[in-house]
PASEBA-1860 file (N, C-alpha, C; in nm, 3 decimals):
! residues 219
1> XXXXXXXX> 0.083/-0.120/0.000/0.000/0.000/0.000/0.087/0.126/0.000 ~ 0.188/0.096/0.067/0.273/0.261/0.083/0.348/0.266/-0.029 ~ 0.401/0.118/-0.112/0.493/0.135/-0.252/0.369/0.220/-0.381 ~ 0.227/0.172/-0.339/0.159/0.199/-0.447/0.132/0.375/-0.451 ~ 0.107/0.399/-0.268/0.100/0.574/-0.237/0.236/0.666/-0.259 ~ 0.315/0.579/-0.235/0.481/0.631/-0.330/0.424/0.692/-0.442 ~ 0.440/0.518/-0.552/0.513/0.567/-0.706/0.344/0.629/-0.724 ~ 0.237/0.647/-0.650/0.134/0.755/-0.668/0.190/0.872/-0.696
9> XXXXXXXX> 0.251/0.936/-0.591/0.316/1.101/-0.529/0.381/1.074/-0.634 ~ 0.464/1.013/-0.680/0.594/1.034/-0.751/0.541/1.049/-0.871 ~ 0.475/0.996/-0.980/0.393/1.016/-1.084/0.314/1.155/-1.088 ~ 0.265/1.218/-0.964/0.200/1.338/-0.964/0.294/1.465/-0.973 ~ 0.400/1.408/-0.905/0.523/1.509/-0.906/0.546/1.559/-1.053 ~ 0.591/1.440/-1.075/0.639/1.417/-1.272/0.545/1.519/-1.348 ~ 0.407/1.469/-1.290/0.363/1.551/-1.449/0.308/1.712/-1.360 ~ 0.325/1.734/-1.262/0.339/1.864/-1.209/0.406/1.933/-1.237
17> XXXXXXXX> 0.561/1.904/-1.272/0.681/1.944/-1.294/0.676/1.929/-1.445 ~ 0.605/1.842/-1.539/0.574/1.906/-1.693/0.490/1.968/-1.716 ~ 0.378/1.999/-1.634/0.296/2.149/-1.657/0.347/2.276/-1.611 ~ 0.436/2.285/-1.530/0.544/2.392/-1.481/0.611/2.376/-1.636 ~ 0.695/2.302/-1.683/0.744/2.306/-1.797/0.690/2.346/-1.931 ~ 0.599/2.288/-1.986/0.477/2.265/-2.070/0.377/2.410/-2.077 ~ 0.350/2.424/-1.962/0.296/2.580/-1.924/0.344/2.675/-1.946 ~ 0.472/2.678/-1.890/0.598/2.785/-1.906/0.643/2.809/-2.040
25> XXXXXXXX> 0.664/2.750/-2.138/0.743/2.749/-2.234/0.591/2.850/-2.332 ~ 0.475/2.815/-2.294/0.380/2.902/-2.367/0.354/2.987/-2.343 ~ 0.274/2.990/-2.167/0.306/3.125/-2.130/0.436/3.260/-2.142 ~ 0.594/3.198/-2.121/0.693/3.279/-2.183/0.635/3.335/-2.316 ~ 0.602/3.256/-2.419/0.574/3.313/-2.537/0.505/3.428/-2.496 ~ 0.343/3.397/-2.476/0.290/3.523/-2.477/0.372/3.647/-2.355 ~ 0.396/3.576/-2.274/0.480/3.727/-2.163/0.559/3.816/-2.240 ~ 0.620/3.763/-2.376/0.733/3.823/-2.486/0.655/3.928/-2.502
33> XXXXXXXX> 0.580/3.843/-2.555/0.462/3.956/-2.659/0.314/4.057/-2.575 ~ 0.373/4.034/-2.489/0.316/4.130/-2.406/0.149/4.061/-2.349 ~ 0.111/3.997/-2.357/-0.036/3.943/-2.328/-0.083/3.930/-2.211 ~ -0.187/3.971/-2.226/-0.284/3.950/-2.048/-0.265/3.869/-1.989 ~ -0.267/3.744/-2.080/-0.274/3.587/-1.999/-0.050/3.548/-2.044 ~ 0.028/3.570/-1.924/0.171/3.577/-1.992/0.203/3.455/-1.900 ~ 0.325/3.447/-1.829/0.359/3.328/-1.790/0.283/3.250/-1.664 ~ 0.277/3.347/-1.564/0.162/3.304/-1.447/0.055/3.244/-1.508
41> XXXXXXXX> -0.024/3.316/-1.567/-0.156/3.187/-1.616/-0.158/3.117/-1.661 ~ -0.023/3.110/-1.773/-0.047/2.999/-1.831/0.009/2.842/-1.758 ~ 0.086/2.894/-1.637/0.153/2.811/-1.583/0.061/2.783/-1.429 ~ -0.001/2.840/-1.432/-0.101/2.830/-1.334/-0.200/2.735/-1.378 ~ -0.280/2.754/-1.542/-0.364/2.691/-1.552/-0.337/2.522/-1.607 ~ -0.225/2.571/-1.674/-0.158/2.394/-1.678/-0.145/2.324/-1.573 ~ -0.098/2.365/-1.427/-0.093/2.293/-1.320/-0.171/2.242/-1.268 ~ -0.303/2.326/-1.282/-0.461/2.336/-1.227/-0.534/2.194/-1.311
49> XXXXXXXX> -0.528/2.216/-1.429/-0.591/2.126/-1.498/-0.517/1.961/-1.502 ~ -0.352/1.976/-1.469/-0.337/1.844/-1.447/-0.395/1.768/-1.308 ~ -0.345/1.896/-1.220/-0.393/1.827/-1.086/-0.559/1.761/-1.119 ~ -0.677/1.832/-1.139/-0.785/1.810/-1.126/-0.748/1.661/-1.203 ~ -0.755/1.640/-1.327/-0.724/1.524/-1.436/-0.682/1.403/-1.349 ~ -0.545/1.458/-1.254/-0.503/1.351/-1.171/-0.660/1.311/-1.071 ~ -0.660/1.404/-0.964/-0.774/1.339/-0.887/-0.879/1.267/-0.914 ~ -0.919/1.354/-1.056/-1.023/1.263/-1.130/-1.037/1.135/-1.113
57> XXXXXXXX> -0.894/1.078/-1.204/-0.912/0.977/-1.259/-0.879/0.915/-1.129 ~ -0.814/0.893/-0.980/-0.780/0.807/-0.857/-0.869/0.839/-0.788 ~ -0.992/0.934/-0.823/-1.093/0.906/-0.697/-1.176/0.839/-0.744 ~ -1.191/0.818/-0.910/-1.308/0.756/-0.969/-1.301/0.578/-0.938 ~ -1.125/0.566/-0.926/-1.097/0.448/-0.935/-1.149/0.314/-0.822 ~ -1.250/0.394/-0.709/-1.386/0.249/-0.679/-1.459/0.194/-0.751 ~ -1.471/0.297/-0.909/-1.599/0.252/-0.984/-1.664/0.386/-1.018 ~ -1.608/0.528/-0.978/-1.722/0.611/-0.986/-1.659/0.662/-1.130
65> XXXXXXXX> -1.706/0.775/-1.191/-1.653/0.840/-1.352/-1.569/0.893/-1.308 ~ -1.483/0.861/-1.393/-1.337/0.932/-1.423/-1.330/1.114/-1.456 ~ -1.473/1.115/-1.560/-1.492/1.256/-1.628/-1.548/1.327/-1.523 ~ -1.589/1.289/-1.429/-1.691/1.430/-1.350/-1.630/1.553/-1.334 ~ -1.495/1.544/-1.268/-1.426/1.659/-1.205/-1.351/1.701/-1.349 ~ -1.317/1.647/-1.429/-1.248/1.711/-1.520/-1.326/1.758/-1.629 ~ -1.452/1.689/-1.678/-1.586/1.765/-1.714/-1.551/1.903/-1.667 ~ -1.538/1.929/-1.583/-1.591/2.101/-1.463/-1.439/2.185/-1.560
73> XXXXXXXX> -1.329/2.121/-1.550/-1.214/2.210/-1.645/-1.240/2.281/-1.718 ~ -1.320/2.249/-1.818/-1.335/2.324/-1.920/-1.441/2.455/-1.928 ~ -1.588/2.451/-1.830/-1.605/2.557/-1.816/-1.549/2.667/-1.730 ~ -1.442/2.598/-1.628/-1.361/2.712/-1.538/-1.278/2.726/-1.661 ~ -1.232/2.707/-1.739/-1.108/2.759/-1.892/-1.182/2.875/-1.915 ~ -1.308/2.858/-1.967/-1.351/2.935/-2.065/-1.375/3.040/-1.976 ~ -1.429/3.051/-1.848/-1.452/3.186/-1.767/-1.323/3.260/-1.759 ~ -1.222/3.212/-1.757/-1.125/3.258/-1.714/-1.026/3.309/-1.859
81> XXXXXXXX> -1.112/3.256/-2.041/-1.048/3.318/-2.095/-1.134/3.394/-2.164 ~ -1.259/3.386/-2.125/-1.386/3.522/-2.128/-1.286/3.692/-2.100 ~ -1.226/3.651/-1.968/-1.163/3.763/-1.924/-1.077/3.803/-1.991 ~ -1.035/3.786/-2.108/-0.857/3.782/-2.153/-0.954/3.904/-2.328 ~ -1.105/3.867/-2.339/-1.152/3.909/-2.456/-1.224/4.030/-2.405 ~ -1.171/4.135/-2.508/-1.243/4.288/-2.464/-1.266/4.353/-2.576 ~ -1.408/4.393/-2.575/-1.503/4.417/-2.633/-1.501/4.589/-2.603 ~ -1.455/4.674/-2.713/-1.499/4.806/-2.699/-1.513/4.858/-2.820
89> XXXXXXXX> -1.657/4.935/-2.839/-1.651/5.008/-2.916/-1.657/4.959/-3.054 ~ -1.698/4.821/-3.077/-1.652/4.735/-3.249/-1.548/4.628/-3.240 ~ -1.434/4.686/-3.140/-1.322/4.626/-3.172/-1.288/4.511/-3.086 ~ -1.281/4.358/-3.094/-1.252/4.280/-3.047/-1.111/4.217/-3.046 ~ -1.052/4.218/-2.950/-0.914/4.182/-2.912/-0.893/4.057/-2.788 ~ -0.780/3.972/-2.797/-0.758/3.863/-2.657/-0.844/3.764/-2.705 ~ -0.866/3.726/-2.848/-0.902/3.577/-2.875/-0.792/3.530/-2.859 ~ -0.699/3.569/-2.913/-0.593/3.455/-2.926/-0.537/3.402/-2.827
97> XXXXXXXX> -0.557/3.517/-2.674/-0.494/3.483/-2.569/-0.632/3.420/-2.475 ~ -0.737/3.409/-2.520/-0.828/3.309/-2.433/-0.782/3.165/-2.532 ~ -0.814/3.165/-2.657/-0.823/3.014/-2.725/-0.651/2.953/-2.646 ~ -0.522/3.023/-2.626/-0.415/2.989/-2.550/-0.443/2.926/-2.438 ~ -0.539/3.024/-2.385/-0.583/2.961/-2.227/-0.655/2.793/-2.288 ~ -0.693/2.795/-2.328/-0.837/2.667/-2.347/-0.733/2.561/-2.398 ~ -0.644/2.554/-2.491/-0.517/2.424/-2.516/-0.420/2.417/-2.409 ~ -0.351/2.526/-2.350/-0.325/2.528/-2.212/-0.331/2.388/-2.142
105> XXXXXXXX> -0.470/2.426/-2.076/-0.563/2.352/-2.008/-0.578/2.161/-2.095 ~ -0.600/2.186/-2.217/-0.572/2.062/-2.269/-0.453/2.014/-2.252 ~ -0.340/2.084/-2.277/-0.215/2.024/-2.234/-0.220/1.976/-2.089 ~ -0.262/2.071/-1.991/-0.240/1.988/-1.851/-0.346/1.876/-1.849 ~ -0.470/1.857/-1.932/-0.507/1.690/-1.869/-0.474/1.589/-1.940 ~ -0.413/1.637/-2.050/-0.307/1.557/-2.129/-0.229/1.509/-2.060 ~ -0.093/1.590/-1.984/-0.040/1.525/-1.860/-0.101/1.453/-1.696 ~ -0.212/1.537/-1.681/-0.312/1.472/-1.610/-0.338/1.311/-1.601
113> XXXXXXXX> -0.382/1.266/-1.758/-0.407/1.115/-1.803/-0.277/1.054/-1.868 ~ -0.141/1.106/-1.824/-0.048/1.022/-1.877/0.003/0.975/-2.009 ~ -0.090/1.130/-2.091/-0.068/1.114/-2.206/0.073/1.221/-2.296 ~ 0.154/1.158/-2.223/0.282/1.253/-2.242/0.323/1.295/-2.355 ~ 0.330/1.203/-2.483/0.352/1.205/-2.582/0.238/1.337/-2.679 ~ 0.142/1.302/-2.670/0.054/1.382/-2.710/0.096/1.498/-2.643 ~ 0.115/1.578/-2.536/0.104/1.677/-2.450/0.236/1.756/-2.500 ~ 0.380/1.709/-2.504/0.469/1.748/-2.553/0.446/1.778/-2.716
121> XXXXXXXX> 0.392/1.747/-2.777/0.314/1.747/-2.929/0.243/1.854/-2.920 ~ 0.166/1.862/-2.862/0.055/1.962/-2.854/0.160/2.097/-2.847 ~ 0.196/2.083/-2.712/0.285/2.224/-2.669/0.388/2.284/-2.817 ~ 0.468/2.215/-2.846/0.549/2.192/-2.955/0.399/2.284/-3.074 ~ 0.308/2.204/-3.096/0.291/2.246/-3.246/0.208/2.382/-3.166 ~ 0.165/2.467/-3.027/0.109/2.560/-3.019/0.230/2.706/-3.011 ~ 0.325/2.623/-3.002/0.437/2.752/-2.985/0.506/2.764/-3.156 ~ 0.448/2.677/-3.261/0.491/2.712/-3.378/0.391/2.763/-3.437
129> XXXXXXXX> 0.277/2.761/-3.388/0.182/2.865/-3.415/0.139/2.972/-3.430 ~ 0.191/3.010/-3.252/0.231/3.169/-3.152/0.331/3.223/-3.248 ~ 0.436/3.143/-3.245/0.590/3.172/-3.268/0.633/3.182/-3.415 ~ 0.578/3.097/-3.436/0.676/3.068/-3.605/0.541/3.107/-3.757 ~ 0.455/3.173/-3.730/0.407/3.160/-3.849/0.395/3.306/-3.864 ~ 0.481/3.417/-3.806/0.513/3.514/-3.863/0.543/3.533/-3.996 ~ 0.656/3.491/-4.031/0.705/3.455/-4.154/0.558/3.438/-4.260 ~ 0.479/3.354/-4.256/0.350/3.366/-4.318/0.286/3.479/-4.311
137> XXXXXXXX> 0.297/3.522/-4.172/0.202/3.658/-4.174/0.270/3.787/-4.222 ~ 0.408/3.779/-4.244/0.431/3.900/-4.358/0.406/3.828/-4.486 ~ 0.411/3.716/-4.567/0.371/3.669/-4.677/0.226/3.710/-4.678 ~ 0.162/3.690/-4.608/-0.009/3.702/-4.623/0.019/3.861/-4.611 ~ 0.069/3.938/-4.582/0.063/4.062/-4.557/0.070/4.177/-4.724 ~ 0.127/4.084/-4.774/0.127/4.133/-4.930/-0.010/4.156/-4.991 ~ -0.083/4.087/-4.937/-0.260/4.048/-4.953/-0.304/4.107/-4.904 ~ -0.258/4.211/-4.774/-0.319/4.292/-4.709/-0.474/4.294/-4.739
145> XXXXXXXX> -0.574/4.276/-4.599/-0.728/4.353/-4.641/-0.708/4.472/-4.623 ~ -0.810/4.550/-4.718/-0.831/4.712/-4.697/-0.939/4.748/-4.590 ~ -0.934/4.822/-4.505/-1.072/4.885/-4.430/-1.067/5.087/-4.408 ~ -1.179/5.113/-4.398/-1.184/5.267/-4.384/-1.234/5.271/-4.272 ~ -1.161/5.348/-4.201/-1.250/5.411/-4.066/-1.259/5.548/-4.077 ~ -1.374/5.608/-3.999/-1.438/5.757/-3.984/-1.464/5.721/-3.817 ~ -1.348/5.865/-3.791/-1.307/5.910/-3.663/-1.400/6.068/-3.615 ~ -1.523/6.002/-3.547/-1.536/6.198/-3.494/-1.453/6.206/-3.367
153> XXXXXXXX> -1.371/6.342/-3.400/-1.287/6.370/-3.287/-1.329/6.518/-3.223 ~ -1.261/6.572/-3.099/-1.283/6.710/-3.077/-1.142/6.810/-3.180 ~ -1.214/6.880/-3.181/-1.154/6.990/-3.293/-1.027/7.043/-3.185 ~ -0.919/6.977/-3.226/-0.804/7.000/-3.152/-0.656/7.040/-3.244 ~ -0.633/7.146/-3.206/-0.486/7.143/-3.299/-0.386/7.022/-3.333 ~ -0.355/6.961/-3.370/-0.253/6.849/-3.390/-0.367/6.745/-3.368 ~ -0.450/6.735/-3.396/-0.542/6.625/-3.391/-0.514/6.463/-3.447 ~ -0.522/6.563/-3.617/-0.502/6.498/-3.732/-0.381/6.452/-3.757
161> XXXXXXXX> -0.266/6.560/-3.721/-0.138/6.461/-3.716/-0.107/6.332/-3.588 ~ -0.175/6.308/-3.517/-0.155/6.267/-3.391/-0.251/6.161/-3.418 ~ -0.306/6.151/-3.487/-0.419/6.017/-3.505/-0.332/5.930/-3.666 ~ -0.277/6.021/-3.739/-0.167/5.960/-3.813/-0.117/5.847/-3.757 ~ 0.015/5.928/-3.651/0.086/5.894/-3.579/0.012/5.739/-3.514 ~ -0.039/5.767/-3.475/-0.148/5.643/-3.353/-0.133/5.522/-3.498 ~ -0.203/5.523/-3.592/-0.221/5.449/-3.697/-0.095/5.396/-3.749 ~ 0.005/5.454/-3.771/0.117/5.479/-3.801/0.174/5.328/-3.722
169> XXXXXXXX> 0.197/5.394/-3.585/0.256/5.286/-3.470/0.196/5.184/-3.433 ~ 0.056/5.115/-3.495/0.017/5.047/-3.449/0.016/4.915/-3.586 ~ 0.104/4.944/-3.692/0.140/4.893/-3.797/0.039/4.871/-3.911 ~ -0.044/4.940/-3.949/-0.058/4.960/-4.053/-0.028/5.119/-4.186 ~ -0.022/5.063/-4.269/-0.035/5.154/-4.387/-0.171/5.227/-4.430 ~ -0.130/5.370/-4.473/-0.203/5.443/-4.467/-0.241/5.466/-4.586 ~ -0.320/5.416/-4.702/-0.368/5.491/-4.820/-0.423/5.595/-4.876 ~ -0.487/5.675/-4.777/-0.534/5.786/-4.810/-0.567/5.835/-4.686
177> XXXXXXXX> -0.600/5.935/-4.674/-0.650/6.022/-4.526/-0.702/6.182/-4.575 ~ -0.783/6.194/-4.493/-0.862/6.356/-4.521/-0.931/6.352/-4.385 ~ -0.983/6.499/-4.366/-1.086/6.574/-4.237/-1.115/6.665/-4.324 ~ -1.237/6.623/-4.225/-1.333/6.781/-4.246/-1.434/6.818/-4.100 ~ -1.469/6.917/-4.125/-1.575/7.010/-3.992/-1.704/6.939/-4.039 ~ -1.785/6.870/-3.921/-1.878/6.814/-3.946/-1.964/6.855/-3.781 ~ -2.030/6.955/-3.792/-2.072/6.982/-3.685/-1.980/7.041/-3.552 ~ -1.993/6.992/-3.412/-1.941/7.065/-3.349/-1.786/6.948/-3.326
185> XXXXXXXX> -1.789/6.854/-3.454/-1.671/6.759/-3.427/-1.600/6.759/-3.580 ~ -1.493/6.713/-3.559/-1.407/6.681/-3.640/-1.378/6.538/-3.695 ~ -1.417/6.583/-3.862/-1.451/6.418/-3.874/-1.245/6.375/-3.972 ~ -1.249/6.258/-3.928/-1.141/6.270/-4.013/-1.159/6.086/-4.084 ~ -1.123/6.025/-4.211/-1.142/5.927/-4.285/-1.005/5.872/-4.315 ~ -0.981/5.770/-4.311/-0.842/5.729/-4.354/-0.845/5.548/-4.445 ~ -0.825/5.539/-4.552/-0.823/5.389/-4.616/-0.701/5.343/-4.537 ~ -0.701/5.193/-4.479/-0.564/5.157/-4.468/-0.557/5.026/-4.489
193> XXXXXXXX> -0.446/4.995/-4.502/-0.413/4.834/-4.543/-0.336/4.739/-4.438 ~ -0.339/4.628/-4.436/-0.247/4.582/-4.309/-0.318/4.424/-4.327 ~ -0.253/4.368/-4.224/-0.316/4.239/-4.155/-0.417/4.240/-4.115 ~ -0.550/4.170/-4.083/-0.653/4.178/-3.996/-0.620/4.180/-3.884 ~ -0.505/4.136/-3.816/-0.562/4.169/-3.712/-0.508/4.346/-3.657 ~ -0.442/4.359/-3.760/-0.381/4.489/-3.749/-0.457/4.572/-3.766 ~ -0.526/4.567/-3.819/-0.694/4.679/-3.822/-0.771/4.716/-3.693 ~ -0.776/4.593/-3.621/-0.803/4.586/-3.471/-0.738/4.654/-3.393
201> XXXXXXXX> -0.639/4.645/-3.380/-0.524/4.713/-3.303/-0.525/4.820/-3.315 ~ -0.569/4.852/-3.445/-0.552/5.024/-3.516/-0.683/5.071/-3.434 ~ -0.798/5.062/-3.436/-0.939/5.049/-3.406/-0.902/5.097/-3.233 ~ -0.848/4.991/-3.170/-0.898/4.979/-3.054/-0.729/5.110/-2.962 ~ -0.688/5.122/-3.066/-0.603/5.226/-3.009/-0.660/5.324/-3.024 ~ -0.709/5.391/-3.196/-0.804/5.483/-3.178/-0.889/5.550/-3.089 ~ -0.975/5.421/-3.048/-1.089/5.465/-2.909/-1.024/5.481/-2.798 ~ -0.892/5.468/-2.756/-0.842/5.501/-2.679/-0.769/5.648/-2.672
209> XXXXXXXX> -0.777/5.725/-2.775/-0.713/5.845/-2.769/-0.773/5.946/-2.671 ~ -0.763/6.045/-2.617/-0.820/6.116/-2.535/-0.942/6.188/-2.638 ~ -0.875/6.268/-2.747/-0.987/6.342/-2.864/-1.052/6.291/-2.954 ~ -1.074/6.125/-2.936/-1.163/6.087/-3.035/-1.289/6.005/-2.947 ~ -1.411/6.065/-3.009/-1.558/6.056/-2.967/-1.575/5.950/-3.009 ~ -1.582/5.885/-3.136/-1.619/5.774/-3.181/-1.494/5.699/-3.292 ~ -1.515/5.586/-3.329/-1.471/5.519/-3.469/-1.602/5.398/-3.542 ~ -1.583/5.458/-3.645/-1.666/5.340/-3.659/-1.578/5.285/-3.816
217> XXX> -1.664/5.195/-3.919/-1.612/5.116/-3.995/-1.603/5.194/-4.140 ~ -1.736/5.267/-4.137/-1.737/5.373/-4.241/-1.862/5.339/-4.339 ~ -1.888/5.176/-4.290/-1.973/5.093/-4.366/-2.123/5.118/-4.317
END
């Protein structure tokens, strides 16, 4: 009984110490790149989800389901990468860092059920995902989509150069741009080209400026 509560602990250790690993190596990614969810969560929620996976499956083992407690994983994932997605104004941002959270979590009951091989696989092909398909995304970038936004702003000196600027730094290209006086606001229009998700970024920096009232699509 105590050899079996041993190489128990000792097996839990193991794959504790590859969701610390496994976790880490994704979370680092996003911490690079600056993301809500950076190394703590992701190394938090890999740990979380093996442990549960483990208990699961050794408390079920009188006869009761294996799935009950690890069933419950996946809607604590998704609450927790609900939070990571923010919604302002049109512009939606932090999918990429909730859907992170939700394989995460697959990786730890991957190690959870002793499925090591798979789990190291998984991790492996989600950090060439994160990581390596840049290279594609300046290739796809040649393809650029086009979008127009119409900015009412307050009628401020340097407005218009300063909303450039914003657009500018947030990496896309600028095809055209104009303002005009449209009431007691300042409307200003700009075509630009970029990545999708670079449009977003552009968008949701916009609504963040102090002098701009609205953005919308133009559509």
């Amino acid at each position: 009984m105590q050899h079996f509560i041993g190489s128990l602990r000792l097996e839990l250790l193991i794959q504790l110490s590859l969701a610390v690993l496994l976790g880490g190596v994704v979370g680092l990614e996003r911490e690079l790149k600056g993301k809500p969810a950076g190394l703590r969560t992701n190394l938090l929620i890999c740990i979380g989800a093996t442990l549960f996976t483990t208990l699961s499956i050794h408390m079920a083992a009188a006869g009761g389901d294996p799935a009950r407690i690890a069933a419950q994983i996946l809607p604590g994932v998704g609450f927790i990468g609900a939070g990571t997605i923010m919604h302002t104004r049109g512009s939606v941002t932090g999918l990429t860092s909730a859907a992170t959270i939700w394989v995460v979590a697959a990786i730890g009951m991957a190690l959870g059920s002793a499925a090591y091989v798979e789990a190291f696989g998984s991790t492996l092909l989600v950090v060439i995902v994160l990581q390596g398909l840049g290279v594609v995304e300046r290739w796809l970038a040649r393809y650029a989509a086009v979008s127009r936004v119409v900015i009412h702003a307050r009628p401020q000196a340097g407005t218009f150069e300063d909303l450039l600027e914003v657009v500018r730094r947030s990496g896309a290209e600028i095809a055209s741009s104009g303002q005009r006086e449209e009431g007691p606001d300042t409307v200003i229009e700009m075509e630009l080209r970029g990545p999708h998700h670079v449009h977003d970024q552009v968008r949701m920096a916009l609504v963040h400026h102090p002098a701009v009232r609205s953005v919308s699509t133009g559509e």
